[in-house]
Backbone as CSV, one residue per row, in Angstrom:
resi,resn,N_x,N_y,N_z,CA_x,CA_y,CA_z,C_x,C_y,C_z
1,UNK,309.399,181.714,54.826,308.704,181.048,55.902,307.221,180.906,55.540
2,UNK,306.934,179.914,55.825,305.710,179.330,55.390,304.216,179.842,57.116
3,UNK,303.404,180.749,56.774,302.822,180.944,57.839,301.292,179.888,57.795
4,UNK,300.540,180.118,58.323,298.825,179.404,58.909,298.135,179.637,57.484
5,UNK,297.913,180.550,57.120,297.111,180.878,55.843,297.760,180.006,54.819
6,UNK,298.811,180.230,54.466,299.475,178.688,53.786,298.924,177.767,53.390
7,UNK,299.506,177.204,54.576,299.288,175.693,55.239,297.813,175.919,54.497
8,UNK,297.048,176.783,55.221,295.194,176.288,54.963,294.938,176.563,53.173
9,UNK,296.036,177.559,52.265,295.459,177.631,51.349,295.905,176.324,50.407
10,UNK,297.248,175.839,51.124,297.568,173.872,50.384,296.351,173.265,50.586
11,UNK,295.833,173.236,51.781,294.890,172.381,52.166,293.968,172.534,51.204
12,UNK,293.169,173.648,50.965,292.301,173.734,49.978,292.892,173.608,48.718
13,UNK,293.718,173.783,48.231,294.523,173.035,46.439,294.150,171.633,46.548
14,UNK,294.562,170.809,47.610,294.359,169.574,47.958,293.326,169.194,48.227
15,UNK,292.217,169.870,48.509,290.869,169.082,48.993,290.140,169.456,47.311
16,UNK,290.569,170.299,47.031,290.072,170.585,45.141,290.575,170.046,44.292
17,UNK,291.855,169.318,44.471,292.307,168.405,43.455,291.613,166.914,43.720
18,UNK,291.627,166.464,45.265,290.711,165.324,45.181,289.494,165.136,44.745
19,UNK,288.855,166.454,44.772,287.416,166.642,43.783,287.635,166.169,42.448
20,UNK,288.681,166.971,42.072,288.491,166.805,40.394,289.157,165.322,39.744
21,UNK,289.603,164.826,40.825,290.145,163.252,40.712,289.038,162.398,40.654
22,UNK,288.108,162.631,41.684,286.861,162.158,41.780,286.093,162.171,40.866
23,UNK,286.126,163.505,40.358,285.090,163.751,39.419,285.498,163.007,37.698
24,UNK,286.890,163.023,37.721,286.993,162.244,36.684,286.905,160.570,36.222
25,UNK,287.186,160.375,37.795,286.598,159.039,37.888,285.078,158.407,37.474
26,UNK,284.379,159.917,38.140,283.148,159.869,38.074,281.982,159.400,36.586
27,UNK,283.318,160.468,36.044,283.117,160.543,34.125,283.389,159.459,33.729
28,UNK,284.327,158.388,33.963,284.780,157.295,33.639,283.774,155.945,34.124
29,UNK,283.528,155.927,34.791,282.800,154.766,35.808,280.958,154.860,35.872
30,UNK,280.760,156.260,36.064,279.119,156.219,35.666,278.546,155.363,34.927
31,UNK,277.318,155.078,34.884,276.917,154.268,33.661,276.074,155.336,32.484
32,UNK,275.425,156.686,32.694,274.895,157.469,31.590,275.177,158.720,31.559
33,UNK,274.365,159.854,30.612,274.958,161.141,30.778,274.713,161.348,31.715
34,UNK,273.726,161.665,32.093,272.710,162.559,33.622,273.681,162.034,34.788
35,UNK,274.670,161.138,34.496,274.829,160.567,35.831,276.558,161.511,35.939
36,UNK,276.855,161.392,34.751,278.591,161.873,34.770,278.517,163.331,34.351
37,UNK,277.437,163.823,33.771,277.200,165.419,34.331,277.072,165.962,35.624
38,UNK,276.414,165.048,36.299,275.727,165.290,37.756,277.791,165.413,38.281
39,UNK,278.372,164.231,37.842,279.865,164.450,38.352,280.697,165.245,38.189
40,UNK,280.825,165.546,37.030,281.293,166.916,36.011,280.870,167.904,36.840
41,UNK,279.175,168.084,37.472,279.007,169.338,37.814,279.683,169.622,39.419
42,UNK,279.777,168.751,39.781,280.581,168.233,41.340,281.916,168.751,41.249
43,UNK,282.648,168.032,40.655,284.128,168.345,39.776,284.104,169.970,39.804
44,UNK,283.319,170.500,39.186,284.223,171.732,38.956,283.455,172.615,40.209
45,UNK,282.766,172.642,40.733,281.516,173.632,41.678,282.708,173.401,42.764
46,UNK,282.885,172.054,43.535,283.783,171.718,44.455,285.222,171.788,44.235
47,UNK,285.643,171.239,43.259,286.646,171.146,42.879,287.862,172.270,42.788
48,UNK,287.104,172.782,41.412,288.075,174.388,40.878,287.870,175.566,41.936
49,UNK,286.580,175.301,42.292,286.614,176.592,43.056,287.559,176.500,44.640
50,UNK,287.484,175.246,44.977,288.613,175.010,46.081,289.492,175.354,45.477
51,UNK,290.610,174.695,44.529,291.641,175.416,43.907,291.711,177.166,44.113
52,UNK,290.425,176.938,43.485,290.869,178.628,43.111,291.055,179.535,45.081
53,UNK,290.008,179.170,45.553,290.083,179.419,46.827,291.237,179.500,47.816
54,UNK,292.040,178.021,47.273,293.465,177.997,48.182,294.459,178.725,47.590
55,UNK,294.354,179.391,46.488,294.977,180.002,45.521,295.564,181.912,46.080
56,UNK,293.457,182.151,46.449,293.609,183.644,47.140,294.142,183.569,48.303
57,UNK,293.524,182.249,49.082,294.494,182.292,50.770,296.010,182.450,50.546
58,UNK,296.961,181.672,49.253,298.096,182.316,49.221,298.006,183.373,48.947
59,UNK,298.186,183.875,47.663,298.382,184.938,46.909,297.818,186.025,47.927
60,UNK,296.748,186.419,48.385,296.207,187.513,49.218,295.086,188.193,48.012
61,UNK,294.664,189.568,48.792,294.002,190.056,47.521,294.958,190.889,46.540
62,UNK,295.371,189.999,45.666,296.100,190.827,44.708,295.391,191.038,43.723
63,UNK,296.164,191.478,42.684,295.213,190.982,41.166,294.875,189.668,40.999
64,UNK,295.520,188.604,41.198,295.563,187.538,41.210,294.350,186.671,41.779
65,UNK,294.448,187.321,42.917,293.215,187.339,44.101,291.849,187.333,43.443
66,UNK,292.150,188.489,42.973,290.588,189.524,42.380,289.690,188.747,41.512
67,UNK,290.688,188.225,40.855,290.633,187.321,39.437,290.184,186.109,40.177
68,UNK,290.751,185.372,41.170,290.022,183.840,41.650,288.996,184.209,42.421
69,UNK,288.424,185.289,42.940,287.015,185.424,43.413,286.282,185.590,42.244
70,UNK,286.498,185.937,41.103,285.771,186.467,40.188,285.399,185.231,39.515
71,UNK,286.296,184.585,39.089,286.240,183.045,38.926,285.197,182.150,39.595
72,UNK,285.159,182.286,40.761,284.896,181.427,41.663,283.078,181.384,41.869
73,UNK,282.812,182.719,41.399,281.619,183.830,41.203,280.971,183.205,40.204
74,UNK,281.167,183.056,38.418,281.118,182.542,37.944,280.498,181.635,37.620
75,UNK,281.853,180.457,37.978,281.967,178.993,37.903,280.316,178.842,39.270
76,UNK,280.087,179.191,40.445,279.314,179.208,40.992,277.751,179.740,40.400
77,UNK,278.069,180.623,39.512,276.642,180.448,38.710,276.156,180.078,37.776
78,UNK,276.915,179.749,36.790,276.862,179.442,35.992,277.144,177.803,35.247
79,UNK,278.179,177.474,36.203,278.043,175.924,36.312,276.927,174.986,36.551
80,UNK,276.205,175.120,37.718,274.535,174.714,37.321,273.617,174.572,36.904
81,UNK,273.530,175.826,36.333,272.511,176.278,35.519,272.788,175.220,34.111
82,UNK,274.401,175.656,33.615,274.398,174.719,32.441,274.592,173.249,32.560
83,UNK,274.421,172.807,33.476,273.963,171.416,34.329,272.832,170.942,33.557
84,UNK,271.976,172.048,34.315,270.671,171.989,34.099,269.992,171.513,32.754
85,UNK,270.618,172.401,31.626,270.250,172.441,30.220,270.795,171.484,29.532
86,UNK,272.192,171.299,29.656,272.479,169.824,28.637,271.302,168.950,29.834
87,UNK,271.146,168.537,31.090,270.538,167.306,30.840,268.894,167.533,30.391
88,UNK,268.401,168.650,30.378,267.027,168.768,29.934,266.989,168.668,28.529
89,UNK,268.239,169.496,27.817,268.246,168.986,26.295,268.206,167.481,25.822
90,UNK,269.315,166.617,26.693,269.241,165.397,26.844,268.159,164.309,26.455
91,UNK,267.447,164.888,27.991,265.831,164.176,28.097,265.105,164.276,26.563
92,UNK,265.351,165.772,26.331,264.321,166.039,25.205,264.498,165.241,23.927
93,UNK,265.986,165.000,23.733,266.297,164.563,22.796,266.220,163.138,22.484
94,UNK,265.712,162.267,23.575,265.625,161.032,23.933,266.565,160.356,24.505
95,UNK,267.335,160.793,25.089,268.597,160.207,25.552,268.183,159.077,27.033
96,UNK,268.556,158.446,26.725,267.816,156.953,27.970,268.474,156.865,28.939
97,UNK,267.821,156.890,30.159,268.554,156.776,31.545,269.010,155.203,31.613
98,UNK,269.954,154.941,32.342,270.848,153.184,32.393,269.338,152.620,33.466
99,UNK,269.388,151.512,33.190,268.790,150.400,33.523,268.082,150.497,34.701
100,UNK,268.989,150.835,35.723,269.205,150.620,37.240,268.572,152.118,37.247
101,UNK,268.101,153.197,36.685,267.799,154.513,37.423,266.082,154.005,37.483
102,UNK,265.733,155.100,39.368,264.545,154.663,39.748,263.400,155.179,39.325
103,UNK,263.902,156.607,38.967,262.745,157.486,38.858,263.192,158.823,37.904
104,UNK,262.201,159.185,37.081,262.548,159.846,35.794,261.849,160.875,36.303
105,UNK,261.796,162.706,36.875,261.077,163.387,37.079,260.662,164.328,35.775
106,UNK,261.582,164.154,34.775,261.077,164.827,33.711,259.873,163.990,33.430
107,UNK,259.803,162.682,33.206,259.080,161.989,32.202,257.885,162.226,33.379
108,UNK,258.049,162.322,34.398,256.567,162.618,35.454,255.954,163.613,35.149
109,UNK,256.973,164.996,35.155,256.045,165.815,34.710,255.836,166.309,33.434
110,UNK,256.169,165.561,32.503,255.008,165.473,31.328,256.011,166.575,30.511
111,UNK,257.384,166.683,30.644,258.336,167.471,29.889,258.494,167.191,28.779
């Protein structure tokens, strides 16, 4: 028998798989890096960690459990941060924003 916690931990598999659908779209359709990192970093922050989230609402705190908070911990700190660095390496390296972008804050402040 299928109880409430369930139901809510499908829901979250499902609201984290449409992330990472998104997000691959995102990778596909962007026009530069900065733009399909920015998606990439969406993708997995939203994405996996919903997964992983609807994962403990089944499972409970098992080992299993332990392991997708720990995950989730992680992917939450560490996913940004390395956001951060490929696109600052990026910039540094000369990598050119597409056409259509308005405003460059590295190149403002003199990075």
């Amino acid at each position: 028998m299928i109880n409430v916690i369930h139901i809510i931990g499908f829901i979250f598999i499902s609201i984290g798989l449409a992330f990472d659908v998104f997000g691959c779209l995102g990778l596909l359709r962007l026009p530069d890096v900065y733009n399909r990192l920015q998606a990439a970093t969406k993708c997995i922050t939203l994405g996996t960690c919903s997964i992983l989230f609807g994962m403990l609402l089944i499972v409970g705190f098992t080992a299993a459990g332990i392991k997708a908070i720990l995950c989730i911990i992680f992917l939450l700190l560490t996913s940004p941060v390395a956001a951060h660095a490929l696109a600052r390496a990026a910039h540094k390296s000369g990598v050119k924003l597409c056409e259509s972008s308005v405003i460059d804050k590295y190149e403002e402040d003199g990075n």
